[in-house]
C-alpha positions as CSV (number, residue, x, y, z in Angstrom):
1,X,0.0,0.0,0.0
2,X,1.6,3.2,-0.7
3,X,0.3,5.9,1.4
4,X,0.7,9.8,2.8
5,X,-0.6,12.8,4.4
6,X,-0.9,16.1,3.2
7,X,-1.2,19.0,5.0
8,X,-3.7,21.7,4.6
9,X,-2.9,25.9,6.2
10,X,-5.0,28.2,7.3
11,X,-4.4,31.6,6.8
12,X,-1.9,32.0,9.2
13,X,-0.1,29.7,8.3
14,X,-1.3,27.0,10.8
15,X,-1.7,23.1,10.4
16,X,-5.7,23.3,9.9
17,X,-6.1,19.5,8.7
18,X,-3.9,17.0,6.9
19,X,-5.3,15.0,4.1
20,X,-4.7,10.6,3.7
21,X,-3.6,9.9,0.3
22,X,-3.7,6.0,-0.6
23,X,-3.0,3.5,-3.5
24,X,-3.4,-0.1,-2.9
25,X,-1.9,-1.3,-5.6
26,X,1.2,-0.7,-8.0
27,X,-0.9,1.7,-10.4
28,X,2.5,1.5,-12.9
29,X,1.8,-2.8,-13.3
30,X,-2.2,-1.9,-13.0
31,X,-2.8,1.2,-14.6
32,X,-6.8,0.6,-14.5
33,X,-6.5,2.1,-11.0
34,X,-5.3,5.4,-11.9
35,X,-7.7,8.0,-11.2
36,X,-10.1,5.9,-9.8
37,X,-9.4,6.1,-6.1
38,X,-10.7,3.2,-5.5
39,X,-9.2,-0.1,-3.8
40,X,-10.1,-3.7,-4.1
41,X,-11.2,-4.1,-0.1
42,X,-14.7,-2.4,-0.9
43,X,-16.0,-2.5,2.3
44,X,-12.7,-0.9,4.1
45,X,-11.6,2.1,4.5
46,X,-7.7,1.8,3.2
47,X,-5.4,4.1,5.0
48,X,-7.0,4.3,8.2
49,X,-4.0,1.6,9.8
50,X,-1.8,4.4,9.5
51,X,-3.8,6.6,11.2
52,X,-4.2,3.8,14.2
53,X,-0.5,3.0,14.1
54,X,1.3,6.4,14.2
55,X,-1.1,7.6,16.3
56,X,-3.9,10.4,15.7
57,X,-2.1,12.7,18.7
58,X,1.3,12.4,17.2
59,X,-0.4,15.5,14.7
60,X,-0.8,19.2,15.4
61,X,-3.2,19.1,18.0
62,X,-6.7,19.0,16.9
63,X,-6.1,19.1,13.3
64,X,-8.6,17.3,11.4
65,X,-7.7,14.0,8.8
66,X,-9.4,14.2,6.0
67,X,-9.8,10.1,4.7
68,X,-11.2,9.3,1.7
69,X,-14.5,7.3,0.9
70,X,-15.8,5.6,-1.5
71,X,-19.4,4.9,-2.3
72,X,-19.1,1.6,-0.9
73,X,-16.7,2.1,2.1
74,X,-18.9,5.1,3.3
75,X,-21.7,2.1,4.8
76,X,-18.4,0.3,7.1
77,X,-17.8,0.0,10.5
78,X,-15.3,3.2,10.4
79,X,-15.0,2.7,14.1
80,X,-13.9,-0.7,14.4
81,X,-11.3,0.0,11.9
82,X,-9.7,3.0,13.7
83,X,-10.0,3.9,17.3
84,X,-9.3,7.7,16.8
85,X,-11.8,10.8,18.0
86,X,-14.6,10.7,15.8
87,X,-14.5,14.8,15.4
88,X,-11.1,14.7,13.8
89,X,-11.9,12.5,10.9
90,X,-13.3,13.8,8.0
91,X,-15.1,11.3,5.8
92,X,-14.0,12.9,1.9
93,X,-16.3,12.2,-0.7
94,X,-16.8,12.7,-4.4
95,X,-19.8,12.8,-6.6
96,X,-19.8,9.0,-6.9
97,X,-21.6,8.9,-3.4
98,X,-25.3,10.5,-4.7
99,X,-27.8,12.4,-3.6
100,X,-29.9,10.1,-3.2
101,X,-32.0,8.8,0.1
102,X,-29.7,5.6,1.0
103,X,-26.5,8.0,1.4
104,X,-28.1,10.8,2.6
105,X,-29.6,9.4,5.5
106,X,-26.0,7.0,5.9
107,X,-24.5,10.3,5.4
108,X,-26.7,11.9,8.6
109,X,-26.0,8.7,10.4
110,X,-22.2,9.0,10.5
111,X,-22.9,12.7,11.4
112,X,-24.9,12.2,14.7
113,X,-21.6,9.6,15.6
114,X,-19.4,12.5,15.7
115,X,-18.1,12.3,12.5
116,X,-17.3,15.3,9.9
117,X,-17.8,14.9,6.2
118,X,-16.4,16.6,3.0
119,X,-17.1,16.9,-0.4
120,X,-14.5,17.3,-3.4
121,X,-14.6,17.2,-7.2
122,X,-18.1,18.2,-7.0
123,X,-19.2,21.0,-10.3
124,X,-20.7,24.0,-10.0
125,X,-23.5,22.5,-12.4
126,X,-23.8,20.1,-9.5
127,X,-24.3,22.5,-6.5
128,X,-28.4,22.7,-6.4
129,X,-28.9,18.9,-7.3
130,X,-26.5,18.4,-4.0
131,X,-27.7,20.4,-1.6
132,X,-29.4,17.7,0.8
133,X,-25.9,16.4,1.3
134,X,-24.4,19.7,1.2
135,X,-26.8,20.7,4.5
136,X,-24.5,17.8,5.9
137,X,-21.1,18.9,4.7
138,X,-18.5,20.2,6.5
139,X,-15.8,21.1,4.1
140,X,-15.7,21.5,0.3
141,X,-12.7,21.3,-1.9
142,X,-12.6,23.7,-4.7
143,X,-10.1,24.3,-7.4
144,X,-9.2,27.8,-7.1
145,X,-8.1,27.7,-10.7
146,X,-11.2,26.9,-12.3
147,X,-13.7,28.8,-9.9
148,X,-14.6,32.4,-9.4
149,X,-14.3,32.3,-5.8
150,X,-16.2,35.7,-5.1
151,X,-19.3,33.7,-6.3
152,X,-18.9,30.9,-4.9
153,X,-18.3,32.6,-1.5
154,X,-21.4,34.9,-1.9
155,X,-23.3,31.2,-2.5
156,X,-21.8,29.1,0.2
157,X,-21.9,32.2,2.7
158,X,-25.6,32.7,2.0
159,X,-26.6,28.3,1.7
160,X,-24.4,27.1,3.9
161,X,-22.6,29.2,6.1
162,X,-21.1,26.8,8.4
163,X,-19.3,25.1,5.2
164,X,-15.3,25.6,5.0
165,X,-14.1,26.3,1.9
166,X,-10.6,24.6,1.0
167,X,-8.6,25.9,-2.3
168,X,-6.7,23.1,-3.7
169,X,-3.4,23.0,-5.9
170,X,-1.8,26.2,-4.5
171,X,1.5,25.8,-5.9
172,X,3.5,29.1,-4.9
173,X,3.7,31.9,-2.1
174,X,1.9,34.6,-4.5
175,X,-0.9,32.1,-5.4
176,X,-1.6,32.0,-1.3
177,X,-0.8,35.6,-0.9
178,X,-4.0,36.2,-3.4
179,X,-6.2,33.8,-2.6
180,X,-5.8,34.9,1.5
181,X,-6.3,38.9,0.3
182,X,-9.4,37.7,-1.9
183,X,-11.3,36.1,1.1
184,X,-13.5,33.0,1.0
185,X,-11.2,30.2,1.8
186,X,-10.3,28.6,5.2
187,X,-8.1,26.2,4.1
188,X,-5.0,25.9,1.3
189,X,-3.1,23.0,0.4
190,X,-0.4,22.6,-2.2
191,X,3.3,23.4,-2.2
192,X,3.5,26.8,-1.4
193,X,4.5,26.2,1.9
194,X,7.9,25.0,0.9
195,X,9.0,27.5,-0.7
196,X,11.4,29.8,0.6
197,X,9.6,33.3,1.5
198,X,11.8,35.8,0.0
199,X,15.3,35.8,-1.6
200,X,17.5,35.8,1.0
201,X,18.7,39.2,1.7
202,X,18.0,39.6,5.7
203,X,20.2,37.8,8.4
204,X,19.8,35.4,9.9
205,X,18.4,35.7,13.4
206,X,21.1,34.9,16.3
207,X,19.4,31.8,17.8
208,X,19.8,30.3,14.6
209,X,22.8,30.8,14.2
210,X,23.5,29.1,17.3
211,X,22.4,26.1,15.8
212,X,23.7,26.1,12.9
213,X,27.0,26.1,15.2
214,X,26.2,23.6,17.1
215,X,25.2,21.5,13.8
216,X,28.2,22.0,12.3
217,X,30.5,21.3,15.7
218,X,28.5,17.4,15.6
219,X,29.1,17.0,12.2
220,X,33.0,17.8,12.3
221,X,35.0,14.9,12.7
222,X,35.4,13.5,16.5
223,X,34.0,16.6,17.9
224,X,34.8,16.9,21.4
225,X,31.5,16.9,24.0
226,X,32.6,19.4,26.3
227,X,32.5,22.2,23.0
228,X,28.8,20.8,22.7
229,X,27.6,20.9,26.1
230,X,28.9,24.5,25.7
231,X,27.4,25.8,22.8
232,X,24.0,23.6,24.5
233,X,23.9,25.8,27.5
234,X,23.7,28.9,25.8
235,X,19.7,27.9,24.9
236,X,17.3,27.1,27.7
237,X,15.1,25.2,25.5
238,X,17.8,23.0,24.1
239,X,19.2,22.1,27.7
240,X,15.8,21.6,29.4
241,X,15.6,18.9,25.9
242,X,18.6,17.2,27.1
243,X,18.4,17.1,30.6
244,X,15.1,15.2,30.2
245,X,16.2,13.2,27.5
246,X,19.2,12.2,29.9
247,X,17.2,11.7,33.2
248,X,15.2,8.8,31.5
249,X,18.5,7.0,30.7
250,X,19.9,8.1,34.1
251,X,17.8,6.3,36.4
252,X,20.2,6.2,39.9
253,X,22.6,8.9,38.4
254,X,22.2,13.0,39.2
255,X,23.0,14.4,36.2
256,X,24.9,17.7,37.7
257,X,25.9,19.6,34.3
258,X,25.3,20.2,30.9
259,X,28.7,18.5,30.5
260,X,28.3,15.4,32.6
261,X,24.7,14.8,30.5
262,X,26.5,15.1,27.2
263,X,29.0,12.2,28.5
264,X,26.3,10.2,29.9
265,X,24.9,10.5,26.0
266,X,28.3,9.6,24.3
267,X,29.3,11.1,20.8
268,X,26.7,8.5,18.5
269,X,24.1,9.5,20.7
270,X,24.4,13.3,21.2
271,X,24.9,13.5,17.2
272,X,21.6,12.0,16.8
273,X,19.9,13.9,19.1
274,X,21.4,17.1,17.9
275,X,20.3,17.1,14.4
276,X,16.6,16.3,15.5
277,X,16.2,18.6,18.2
278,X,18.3,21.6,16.4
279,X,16.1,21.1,13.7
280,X,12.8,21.9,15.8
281,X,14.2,24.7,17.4
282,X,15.4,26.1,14.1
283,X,11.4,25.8,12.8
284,X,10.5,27.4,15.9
285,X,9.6,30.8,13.6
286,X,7.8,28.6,10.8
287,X,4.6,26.0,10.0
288,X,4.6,23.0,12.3
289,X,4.4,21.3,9.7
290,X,8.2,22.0,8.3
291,X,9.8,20.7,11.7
292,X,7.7,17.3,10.8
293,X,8.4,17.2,7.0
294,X,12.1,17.5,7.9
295,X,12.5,14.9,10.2
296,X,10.1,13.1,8.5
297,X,12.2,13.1,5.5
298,X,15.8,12.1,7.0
299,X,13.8,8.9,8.7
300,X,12.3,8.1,5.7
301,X,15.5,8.1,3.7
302,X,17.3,6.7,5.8
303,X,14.7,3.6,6.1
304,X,14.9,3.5,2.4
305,X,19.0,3.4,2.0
306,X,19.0,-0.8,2.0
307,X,16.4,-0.7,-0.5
308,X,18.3,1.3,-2.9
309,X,21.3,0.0,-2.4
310,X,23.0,2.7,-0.4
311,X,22.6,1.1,3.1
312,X,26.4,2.4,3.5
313,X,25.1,5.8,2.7
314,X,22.0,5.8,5.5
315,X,23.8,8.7,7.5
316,X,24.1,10.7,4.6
317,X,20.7,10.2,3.5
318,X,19.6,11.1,6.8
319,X,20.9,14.5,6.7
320,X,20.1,14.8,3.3
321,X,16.4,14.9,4.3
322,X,16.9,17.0,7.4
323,X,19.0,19.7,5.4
324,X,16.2,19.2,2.7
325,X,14.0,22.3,3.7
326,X,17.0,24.9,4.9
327,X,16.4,27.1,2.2
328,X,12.7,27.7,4.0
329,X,13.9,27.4,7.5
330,X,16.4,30.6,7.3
331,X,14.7,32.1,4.2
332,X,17.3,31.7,1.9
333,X,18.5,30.1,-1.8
334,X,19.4,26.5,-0.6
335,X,23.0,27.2,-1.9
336,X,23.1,29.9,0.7
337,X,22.0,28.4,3.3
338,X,23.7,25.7,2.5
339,X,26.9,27.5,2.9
340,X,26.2,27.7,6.4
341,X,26.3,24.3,7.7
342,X,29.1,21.5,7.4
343,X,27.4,19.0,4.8
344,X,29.2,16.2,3.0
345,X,29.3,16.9,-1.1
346,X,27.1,14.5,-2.0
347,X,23.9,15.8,-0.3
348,X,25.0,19.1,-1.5
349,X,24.8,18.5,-5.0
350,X,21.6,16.4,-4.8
351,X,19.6,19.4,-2.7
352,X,21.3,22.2,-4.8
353,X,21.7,20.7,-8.4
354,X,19.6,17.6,-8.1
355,X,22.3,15.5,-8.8
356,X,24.2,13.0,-7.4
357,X,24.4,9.0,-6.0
358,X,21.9,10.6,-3.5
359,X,19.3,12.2,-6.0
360,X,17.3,9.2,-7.0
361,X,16.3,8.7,-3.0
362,X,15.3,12.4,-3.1
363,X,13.1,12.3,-6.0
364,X,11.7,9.3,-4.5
365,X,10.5,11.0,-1.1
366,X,9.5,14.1,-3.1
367,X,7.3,12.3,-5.3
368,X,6.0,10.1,-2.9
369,X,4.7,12.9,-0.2
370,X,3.2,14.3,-3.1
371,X,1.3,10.9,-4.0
372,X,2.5,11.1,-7.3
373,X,1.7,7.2,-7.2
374,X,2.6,6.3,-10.8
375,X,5.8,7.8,-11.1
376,X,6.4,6.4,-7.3
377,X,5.4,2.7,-9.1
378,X,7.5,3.2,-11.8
379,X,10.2,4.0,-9.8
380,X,9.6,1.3,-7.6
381,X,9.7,-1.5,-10.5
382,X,13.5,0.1,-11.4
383,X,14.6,-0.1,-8.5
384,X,12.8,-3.9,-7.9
385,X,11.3,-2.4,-4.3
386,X,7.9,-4.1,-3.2
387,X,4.9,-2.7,-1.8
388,X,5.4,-3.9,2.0
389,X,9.0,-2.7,1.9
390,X,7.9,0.3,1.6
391,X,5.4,0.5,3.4
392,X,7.0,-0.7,6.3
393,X,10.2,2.2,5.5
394,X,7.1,4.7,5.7
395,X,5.1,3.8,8.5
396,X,8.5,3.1,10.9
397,X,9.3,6.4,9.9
398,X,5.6,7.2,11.3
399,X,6.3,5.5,14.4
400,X,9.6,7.0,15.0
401,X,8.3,10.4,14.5
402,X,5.5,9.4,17.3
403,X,7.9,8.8,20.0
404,X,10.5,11.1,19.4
405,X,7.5,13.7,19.9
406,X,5.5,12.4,22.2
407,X,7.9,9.8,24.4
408,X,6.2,6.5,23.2
């Protein structure tokens, strides 16, 4: 099963919702499933494991999940399939589920059980003939590109008022910047988020540039611990990290410096600790969601070194992934921001020129958190990888993310 989430903003800039993305099967080898958004399992909700195994929480808190439904799967037992809040799931429809009195009346049923429901793909031709279901509806995608939103906001404001609007397919900053000044939407997805907000030309602020420091002092070659620890204690949010991270290895030790808890962590350990919690504290200024995509993407590549070969390379990939958003995180072309941190060659040419032993693992990840599942299947047949390798790189990488946020 190949599978991801998606996150959709608000206008701030906040994690409002994510949305599951799932294929089943290799669409590359069965290429009658492209499109279709449908799965063999009829009466099952696919995707909803994920949510169960990585844990609902493990999300910015009380963000909604947006899981899609087919005509079919919309009359299961959603709650013996996933045990997560009923208000944060968000049963997605399309026009294939009718208006018609069997799923309206299903479609009221999953309602008074908590749950919230959303309706995408849906024509403006459509809007009148839907409105039974649409009086149930809590969200409605739209693509901005192909709908005067000022109308569509004077008809959903005056219908249904307590619909959200979502604009889909924003691709860049000005798209957002345009669509937030024209009013109507509540949430945006695409990748506009990910891009960098301006060119670069301010400094960088001095916390940052702490870190960065203390980045490149772990990634020098046999750092010593005491120049960590020191460069540690300068940030009170950094130290309170380690001190707790510490005191749960330390059970009849007192831990009576910054200096003795680096030692207690020893070099292997205080490296891998570094680059995750640096990275957080480095996001601090930006969308939850780029602290997650980052370390989200160094576990992820790493998971996936043995099955392209480059199990040898899994440190490397590692920070590949977690260097992979710089450029947004200090505002910056990657090359300059890249300038400021000790990386190896190889993950600089793959992040700057797309190039390199390292790239193919890159476009990989890329493609795959975009759930650009054809090219992911194609890719998956070249480089003879199997569906439950990789779902199993994906969803540990899920799992890791869990308890390095939440503890467990």
């Amino acid at each position: 099963m190949l599978v991801t989430l998606i996150p959709l903003f608000d206008e701030n800039l906040c994690i409002g919702a994510y949305s599951l993305f799932v294929q089943k099967k290799n669409t590359f080898l069965n290429p009658s499933l492209l499109g279709t958004g449908r799965f063999d399992g009829a009466a099952r909700i696919e995707g909803l494991e994920i949510i169960q195994n990585m844990g609902i929480e493990s999300l910015s808190s009380d963000s909604d999940v947006f899981v899609t439904v087919s005509n079919m799967s919309i009359f299961s037992d959603i709650s013996e399939q996933c045990d997560a809040p009923h208000e944060r799931l968000v049963l997605l429809m399309d026009p294939t589920v009718k208006p018609e009195p069997m799923y309206i009346e299903r479609l009221a049923e999953l309602k008074s059980q908590g749950y919230k429901l959303a309706m995408r793909k849906l024509q403006v031709a459509e809007f009148e003939s839907y409105r039974e279901i649409l009086k149930l509806t809590d969200y409605v995608f739209l693509n901005h590109k192909k709908i005067d939103i000022s109308k569509a906001k004077i008809y959903f404001t005056k219908l249904f008022p307590k619909i959200r609007l979502c604009a889909v397919g924003v691709d860049n900053q000005e798209e957002f910047a345009a669509l937030k000044s024209s009013g109507g939407y509540q949430l945006y997805e695409g990748n506009f988020y990910r891009i960098p907000l301006n060119s670069g030309e301010h400094e960088v602020a001095p916390l940052k540039v702490n870190y960065i420091e203390l980045l490149n002092t772990v990634n020098s070659d046999n750092f010593e611990l005491t120049q960590a620890a020191d460069i540690i204690g300068r940030d009170t949010a950094l130290t309170i990290s380690l001190l707790r991270m510490v005191n749960n290895m330390a059970i009849n030790s007192e831990i009576t410096s910054i200096r003795h808890a680096t030692a207690m962590m020893g070099q292997k350990e205080l490296k891998k600790w570094i680059t995750t919690a640096v990275v957080g504290e480095l996001c601090t200024d930006k969308p939850n969601e780029i602290t997650r995509l980052s370390l989200l993407r160094a576990r992820f590549a790493e998971n996936l070194a043995g099955a392209f070969g480059m199990a040898l390379q899994s440190s490397e990939l590692f920070l590949m992934g977690l260097f992979s958003v710089l450029d947004v995180i200090l505002d910056k072309p990657m090359e300059e921001a890249l300038d400021m941190v000790h990386v190896s060659k190889q993950v600089r040419d793959v992040l700057v020129e797309r190039q390199g032993p390292l790239a193919k693992v890159y476009d990989f990840i890329l493609r795959y958190e975009n759930a650009d599942w054809q090219e992911v299947s194609r890719q998956m047949i070249l480089e003879d990888i199997d569906l439950d390798t990789l779902y199993d790189a994906y969803l540990q990488t899920l799992v890791w993310y869990r308890k390095l946020t939440l503890g467990r």
